[in-house]
C-alpha positions as CSV (number, residue, x, y, z in Angstrom):
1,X,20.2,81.7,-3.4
2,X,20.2,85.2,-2.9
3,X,21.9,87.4,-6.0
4,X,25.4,88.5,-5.4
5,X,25.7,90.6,-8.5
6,X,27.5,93.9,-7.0
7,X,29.4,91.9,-4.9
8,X,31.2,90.5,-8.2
9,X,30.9,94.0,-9.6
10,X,33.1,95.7,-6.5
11,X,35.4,92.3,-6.6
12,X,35.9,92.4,-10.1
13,X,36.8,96.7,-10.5
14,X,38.8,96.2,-7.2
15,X,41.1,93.4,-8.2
16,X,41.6,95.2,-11.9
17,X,42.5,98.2,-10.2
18,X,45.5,96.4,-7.6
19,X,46.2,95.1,-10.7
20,X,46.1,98.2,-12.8
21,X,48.4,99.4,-9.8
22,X,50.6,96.5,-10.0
23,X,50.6,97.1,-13.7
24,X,52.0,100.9,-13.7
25,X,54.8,99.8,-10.9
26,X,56.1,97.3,-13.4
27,X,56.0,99.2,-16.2
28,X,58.0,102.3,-14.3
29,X,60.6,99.8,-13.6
30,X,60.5,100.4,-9.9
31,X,59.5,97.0,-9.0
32,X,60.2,93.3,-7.4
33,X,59.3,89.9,-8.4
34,X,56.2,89.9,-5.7
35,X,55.0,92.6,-7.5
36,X,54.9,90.8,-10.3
37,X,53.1,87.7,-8.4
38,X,50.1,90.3,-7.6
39,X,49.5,91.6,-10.6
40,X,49.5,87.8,-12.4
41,X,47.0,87.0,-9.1
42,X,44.7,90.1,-9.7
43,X,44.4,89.7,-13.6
44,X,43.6,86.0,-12.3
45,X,40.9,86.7,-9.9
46,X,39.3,90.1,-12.1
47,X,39.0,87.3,-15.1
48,X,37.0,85.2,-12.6
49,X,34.7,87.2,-11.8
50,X,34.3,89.0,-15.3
51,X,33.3,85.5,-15.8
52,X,30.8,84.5,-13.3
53,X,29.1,88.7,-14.4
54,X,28.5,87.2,-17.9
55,X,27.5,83.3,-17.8
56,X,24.0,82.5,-17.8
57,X,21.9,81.6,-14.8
58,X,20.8,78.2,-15.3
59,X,17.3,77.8,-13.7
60,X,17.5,75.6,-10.2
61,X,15.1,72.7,-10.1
């Protein structure tokens, strides 16, 4: 399987940045409940791929 490393890498800066973004609406006060959806969804999805960065390859057979 070929290595998808610094696709995680982008995926995982890009959703902690929406989030980051969703983040500074919120705390600015000028915001709405989807707002607060997003930023839930890209903490989610930035954990996820933190996630599948650090676990250890296991060998195929």
């Amino acid at each position: 399987m070929q290595n998808r490393r610094s696709y995680r890498i982008i995926m995982t800066i890009a959703c902690f940045v929406f989030a980051g973004l969703n983040a500074y609406r919120v705390f600015t006060g000028n915001y709405s409940t989807m707002d607060l959806i997003l930023l839930v969804v890209f903490l989610l999805f930035g954990v996820i791929y933190l996630f599948l960065l650090f676990k250890k390859n296991e060998p195929q057979q």
